[in-house]
C-alpha positions in Angstrom: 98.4 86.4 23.6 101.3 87.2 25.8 100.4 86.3 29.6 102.3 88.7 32.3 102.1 87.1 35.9 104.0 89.6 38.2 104.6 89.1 41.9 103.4 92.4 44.1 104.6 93.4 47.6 101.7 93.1 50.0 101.4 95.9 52.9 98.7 95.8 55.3 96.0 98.0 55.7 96.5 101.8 57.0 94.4 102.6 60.3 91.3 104.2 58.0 91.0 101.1 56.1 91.5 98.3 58.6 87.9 98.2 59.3 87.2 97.4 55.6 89.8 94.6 55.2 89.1 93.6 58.6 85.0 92.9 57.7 85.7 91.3 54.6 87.5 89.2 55.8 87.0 87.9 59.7 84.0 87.5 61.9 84.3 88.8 64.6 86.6 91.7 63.1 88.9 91.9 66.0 89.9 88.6 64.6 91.8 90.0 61.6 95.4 89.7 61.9 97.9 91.4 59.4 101.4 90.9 60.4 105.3 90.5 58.5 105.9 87.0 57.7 109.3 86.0 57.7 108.9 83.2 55.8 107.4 84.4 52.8 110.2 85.6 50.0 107.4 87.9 48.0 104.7 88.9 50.4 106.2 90.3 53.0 103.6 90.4 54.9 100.7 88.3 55.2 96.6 88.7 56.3 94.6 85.7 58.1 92.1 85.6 60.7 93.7 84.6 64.2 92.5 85.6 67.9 93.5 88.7 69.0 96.9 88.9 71.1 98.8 91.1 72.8 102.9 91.3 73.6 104.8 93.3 76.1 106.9 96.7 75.2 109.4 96.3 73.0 108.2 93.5 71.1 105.7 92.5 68.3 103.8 90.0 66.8 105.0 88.0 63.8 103.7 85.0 61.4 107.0 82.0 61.6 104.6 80.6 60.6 102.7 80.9 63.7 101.9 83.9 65.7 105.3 84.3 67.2 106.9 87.1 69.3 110.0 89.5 67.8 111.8 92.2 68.7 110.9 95.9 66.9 113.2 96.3 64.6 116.3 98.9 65.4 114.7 101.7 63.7 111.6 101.6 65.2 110.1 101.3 68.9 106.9 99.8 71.3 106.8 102.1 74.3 103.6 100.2 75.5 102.2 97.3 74.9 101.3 96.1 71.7 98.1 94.5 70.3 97.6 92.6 66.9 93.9 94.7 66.5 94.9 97.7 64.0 98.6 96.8 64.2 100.9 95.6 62.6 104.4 96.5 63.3 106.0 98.7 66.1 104.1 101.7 66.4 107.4 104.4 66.5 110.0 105.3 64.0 113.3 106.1 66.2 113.6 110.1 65.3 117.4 109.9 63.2 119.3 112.7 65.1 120.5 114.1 62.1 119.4 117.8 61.9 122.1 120.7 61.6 124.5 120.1 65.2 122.6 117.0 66.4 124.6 113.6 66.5 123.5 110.5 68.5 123.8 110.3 72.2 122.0 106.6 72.8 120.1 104.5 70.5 118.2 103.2 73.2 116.6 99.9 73.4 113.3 98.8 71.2 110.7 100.1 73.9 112.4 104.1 73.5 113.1 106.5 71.2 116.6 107.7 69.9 118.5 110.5 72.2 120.1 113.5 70.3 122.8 115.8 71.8 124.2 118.8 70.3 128.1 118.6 68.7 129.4 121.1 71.8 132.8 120.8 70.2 131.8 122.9 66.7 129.8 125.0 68.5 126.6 123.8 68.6 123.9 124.0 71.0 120.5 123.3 72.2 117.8 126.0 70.7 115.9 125.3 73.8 117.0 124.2 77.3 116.3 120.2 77.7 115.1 118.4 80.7 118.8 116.8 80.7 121.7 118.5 80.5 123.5 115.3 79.1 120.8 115.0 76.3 117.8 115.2 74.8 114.5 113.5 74.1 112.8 114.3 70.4 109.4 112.5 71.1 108.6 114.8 74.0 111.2 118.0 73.5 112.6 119.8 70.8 116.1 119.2 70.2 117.4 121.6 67.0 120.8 123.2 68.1 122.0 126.3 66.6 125.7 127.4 66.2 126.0 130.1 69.2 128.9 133.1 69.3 131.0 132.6 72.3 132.5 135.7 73.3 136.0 134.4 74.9 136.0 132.1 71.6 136.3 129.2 74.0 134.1 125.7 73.2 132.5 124.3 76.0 132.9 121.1 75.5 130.8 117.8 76.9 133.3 116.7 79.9 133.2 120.7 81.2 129.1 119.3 81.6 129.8 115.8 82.9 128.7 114.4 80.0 131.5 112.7 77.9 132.1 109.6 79.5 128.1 108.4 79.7 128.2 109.2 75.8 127.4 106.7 73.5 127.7 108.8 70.3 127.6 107.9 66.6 129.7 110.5 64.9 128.8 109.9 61.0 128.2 112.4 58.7 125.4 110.7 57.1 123.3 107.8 57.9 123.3 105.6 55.1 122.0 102.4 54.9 122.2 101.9 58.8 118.6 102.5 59.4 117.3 101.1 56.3 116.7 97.4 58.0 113.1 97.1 58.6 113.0 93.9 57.2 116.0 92.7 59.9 114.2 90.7 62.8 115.4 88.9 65.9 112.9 86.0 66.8 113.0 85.2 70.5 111.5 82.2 71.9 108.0 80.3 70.5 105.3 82.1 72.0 101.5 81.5 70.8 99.8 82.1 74.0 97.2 85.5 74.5 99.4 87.1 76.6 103.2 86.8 77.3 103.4 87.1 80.8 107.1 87.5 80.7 107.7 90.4 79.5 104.8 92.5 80.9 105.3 94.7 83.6 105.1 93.1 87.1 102.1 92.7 88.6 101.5 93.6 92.1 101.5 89.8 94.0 99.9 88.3 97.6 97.7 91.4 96.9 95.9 91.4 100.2 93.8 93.7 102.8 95.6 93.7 105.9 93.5 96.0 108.2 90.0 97.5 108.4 88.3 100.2 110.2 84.5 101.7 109.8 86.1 103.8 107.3 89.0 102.9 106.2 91.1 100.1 104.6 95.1 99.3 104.6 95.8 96.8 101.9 99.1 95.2 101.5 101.4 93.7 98.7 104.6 93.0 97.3 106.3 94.7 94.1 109.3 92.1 92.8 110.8 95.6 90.4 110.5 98.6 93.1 113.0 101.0 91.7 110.9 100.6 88.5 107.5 101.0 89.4 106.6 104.7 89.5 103.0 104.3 90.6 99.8 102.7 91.8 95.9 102.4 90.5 94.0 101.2 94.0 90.6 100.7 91.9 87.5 99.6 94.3 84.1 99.7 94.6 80.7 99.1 96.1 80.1 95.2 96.4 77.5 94.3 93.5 77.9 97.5 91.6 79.6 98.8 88.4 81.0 101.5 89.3 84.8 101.6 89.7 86.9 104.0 91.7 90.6 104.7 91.3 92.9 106.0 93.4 96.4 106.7 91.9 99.2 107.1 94.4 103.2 107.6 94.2 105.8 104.7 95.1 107.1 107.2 97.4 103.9 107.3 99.0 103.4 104.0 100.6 104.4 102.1 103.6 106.7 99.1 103.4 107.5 97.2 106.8 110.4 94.4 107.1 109.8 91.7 104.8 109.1 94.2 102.1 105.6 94.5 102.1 104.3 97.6 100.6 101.4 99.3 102.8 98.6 102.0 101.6 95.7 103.1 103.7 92.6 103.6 101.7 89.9 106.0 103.5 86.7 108.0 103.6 84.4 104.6 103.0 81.2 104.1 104.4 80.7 101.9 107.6 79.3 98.7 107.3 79.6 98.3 103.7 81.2 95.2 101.7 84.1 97.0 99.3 86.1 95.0 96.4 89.0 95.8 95.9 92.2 95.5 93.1 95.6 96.9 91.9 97.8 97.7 89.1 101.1 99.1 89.1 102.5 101.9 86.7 106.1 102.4 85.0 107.5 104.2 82.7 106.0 105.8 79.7 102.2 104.9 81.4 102.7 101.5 81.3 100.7 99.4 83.4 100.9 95.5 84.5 97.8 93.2 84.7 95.3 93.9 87.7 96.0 91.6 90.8 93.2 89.5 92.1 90.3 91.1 93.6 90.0 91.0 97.2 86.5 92.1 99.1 85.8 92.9 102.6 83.0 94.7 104.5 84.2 97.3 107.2 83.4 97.7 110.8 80.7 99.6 112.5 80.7 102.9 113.6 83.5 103.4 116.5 82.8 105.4 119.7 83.7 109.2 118.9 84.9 112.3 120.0 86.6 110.0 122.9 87.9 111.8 126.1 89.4 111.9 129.6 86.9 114.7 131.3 87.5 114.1 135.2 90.6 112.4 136.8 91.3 111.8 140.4 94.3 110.0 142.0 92.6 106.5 141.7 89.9 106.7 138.9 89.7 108.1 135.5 86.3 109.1 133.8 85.7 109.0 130.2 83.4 110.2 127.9 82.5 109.6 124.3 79.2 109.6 121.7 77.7 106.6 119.8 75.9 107.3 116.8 74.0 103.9 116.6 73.2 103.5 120.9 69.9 101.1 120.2 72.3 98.6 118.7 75.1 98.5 120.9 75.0 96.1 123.3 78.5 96.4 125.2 81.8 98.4 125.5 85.7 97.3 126.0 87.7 100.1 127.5 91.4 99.4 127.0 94.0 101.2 129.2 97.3 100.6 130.3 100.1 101.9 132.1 102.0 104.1 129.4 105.2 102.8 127.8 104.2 99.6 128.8 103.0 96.8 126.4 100.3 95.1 128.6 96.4 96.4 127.9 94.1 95.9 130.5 90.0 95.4 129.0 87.2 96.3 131.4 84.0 95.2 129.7 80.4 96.9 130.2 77.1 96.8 128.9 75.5 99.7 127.3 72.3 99.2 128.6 73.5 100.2 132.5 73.3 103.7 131.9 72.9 105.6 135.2 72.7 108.7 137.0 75.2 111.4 138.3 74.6 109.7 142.1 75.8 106.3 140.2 79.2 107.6 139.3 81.1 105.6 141.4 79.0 102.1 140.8 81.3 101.7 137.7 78.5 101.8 135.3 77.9 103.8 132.0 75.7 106.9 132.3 74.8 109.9 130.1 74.4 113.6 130.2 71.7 115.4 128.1 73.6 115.9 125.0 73.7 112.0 124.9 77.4 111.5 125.8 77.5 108.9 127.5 80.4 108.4 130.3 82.1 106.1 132.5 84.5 106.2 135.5 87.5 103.3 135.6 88.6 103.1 138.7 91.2 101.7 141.0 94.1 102.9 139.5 97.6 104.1 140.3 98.5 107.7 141.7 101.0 109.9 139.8 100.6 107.4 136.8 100.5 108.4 133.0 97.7 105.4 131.3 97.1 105.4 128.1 92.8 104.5 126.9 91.3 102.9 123.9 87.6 102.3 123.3 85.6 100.4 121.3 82.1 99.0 120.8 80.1 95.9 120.3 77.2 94.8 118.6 74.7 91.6 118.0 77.4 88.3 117.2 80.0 90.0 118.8 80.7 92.1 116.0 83.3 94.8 117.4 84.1 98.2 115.8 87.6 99.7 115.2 89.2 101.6 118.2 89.0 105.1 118.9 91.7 107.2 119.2 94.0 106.6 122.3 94.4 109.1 125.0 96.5 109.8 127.8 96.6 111.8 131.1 98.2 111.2 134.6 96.7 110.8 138.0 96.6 113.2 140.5 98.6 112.7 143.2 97.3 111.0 146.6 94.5 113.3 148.4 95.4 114.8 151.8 91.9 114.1 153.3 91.4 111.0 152.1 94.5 110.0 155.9 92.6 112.2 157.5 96.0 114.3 158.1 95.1 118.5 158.8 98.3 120.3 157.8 99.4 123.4 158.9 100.8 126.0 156.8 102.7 128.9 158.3 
C-alpha cells in the first residue's frame, strides 16, 4: 500500500460560504477569523476563532502569529475601513491600466485605486471626457481611449494640458510579474487591540455645546485634519428615546472663531426639552471617524415674541411683545443701551403689574386686547439711537433666550414741554 500525504493551499471562505465555515466553527460566529498567515510555508492562510477587529483604510488584518496590522498589498486597496467579519484581505484589486492607449498616471497609495491617462503622444485619447483633465479614475469613470484623427496631424501632447510634470507614469508595454505580489507584505507595528486608533480618521475632540436658545443649539469643537475633513453627521435626539436624528453639513459650512474652534448652530427643537447630542466627521471616499462623546442639554423657555418699538417720544420708549406661556412668567429684563456702545442697561419688572392705558407712564407692564402686553422705558436721551433686548423669567429664576434686538432714535426735545410759543412767518 503506497501512502500519498500531499500538502494543499488553504483559501478562506468566499462571502456565500462564510456563514457555513463560520458556524462550524465559532460561537458566536462573528468570532470566526480567516486571515494570511505569514508564518506558515504551506497554508497560506489560516482559520481560528478570535474577537472581531477592525483596522483603519489602507491596512488589514494578519496572523504573525497574532492578529497583527499590515499594509494591503500593492495590487490591491482598503478605501474604508476594514473588519475581520467576512474579510479577509483588502477588499479592491488596483484596476491594471493596461487597455488599448491607457498607461499609468499614479499607483496611488493602499487606500486608492490606480489612475490611468491616455498615451496623448500616439494619439490616444479619452472615449469619454473625465472629471480630470490630468487623469482618470477607473473605479468611478470609464477610462478606454481611442486613437482620434487630428486634422492638422499635430499631437497634443500632456504639457500643452498641464499635465507632464505632475505625471508619475509607468511606460511598459506589458505588466509582467510587477503585480503578481500578493503574497508581498509590509508588517507595521504590533497591534492586537479592537481598534487602532491611529490610523482612523480623526475624531471630532472637546466636542461641546456652547450656546442654547428655546429652539436652538450651537455646539462647538475642534477638527486636528481640517483640509481633510469633507463633512459632518450632528446626530441628536430626544433625551430617553431611540430615535436618532442626523444632520449632515459641509466643512464650508461652519463657523470657526480664533482659537480654531469650529461652530454649527442646530435649530427648529422644541422648548424646554432635554436633547443629546454627538458627532462624527466624514472624508474621503465616505469615511467616517468614531463618534465624539455625547453631550445633553435641555433648552430654554419660550422667549418673548414678535418684540417691538410701537411709540417713542423724546425721553421714553414703549415696547411691545407676546408671551405664549403668561400664567408662568413671573418677571421681565429689558435690556437697552445706547447704540455702538458696549454697556447694557437691565430694568427689571414683574409680569403680574399689568395695568391700564391711564397707567402708561407708572412704568409698569400692561396689555391690549389681543394680549400683547407693553411697557414704556423711560428717562432716556433725546436725538439718541438705543438698541433693546428682552427676555423672560420663570419659577428658580430660570430665564429664556433673548429676543431679537431692535433699534430706533428719540425724538427730538418737545417745544411745549419750555413752554416756548414760536412764531412762524
Amino acid at each position: 500500500m503506497v501512502s500519498l500525504n500531499g500538502a494543499y493551499e488553504f483559501t478562506c471562505p468566499s462571502q456565500a460560504h462564510w456563514n457555513l465555515r463560520a458556524k462550524s466553527m465559532c460561537k458566536p460566529t462573528t468570532n470566526y477569523t480567516c486571515l494570511f498567515d505569514i508564518n506558515l510555508q504551506i497554508n497560506v492562510y489560516r482559520d481560528r476563532c478570535y474577537r472581531p477587529s477592525i483596522v483603519g483604510p489602507g491596512y488589514k488584518y494578519v496572523f504573525q502569529p497574532n492578529l497583527n496590522r499590515a499594509a494591503c498589498s500593492s495590487n490591491r486597496y482598503q478605501p474604508f475601513i476594514f473588519e475581520t467579519v467576512g474579510y479577509s484581505d483588502c477588499t479592491f484589486q488596483k484596476s491594471l491600466c493596461n487597455s488599448l492607449g491607457q498607461e499609468t498616471y499614479a499607483n496611488g497609495d493602499t487606500r486608492v485605486d490606480r489612475k490611468c491617462i491616455c498615451n496623448t503622444d500616439r494619439g490616444y485619447t479619452f472615449v469619454r471626457n473625465s472629471n480630470n483633465q490630468c487623469y482618470c479614475n477607473p473605479s468611478t469613470e470609464d477610462c478606454s481611449c481611442y486613437l482620434g484623427n487630428n486634422p492638422y496631424n499635430e499631437t497634443v501632447g500632456l504639457e500643452d494640458i498641464k499635465c507632464y510634470h505632475e505625471m508619475k507614469m509607468t511606460r511598459i508595454p506589458y505588466l509582467g510579474d510587477m503585480f503578481n505580489i500578493s503574497r508581498t507584505i509590509k508588517i507595521n507595528e504590533f497591534d492586537n487591540n479592537k481598534y487602532n486608533i491611529k490610523h482612523l480618521p480623526t475624531t471630532p475632540r472637546e466636542f461641546n455645546i456652547i450656546e442654547c436658545t428655546d429652539c436652538s443649539m450651537t455646539i462647538g469643537w475642534f477638527i486636528d485634519v481640517p483640509d481633510q475633513c469633507l463633512s459632518y453627521e450632528l446626530d441628536h435626539r430626544v433625551r430617553g428615546t431611540d430615535d436618532w436624528s442626523t444632520e449632515t453639513f459641509l466643512s464650508g459650512d461652519v463657523m470657526t472663531d480664533e482659537d480654531g474652534r469650529r461652530m454649527y448652530k442646530l435649530q427648529n427643537l422644541k422648548p424646554e426639552t432635554y436633547y443629546e447630542f454627538k458627532m462624527r466627521s466624514v472624508y474621503k471616499d465616505d469615511v467616517k471617524s468614531h463618534y465624539s462623546e455625547s453631550k445633553t442639554k435641555q433648552t430654554l423657555k419660550l422667549a418673548p415674541r414678535e418684540f417691538n418699538i410701537i411709540e417713542c417720544t423724546d425721553c421714553s420708549m414703549t415696547i411691545g411683545w407676546f408671551i405664549d406661556v403668561p400664567d408662568e412668567c413671573l418677571s421681565y429684563e429689558l435690556d437697552h443701551r445706547v447704540r455702538g456702545t458696549d454697556d447694557w442697561s437691565t430694568e427689571t419688572f414683574l409680569s403680574g403689574d399689568v395695568k391700564t392705558d391711564a397707567d402708561l407712564l407708572s412704568g409698569d407692564a400692561m396689555k391690549d386686547e389681543d394680549g400683547r402686553r407693553m411697557y414704556k422705558l423711560q428717562n432716556l436721551k433725546p436725538e439718541t439711537y438705543y438698541e433693546f433686548k428682552m427676555r423672560s423669567i420663570y419659577k428658580d429664576d430660570v430665564k429664556s433666550h433673548y429676543s431679537e434686538s431692535k433699534t430706533k432714535q428719540t425724538l427730538k426735545l418737545g417745544r411745549e414741554r419750555f413752554g416756548i410759543t414760536f412764531a412762524i412767518k
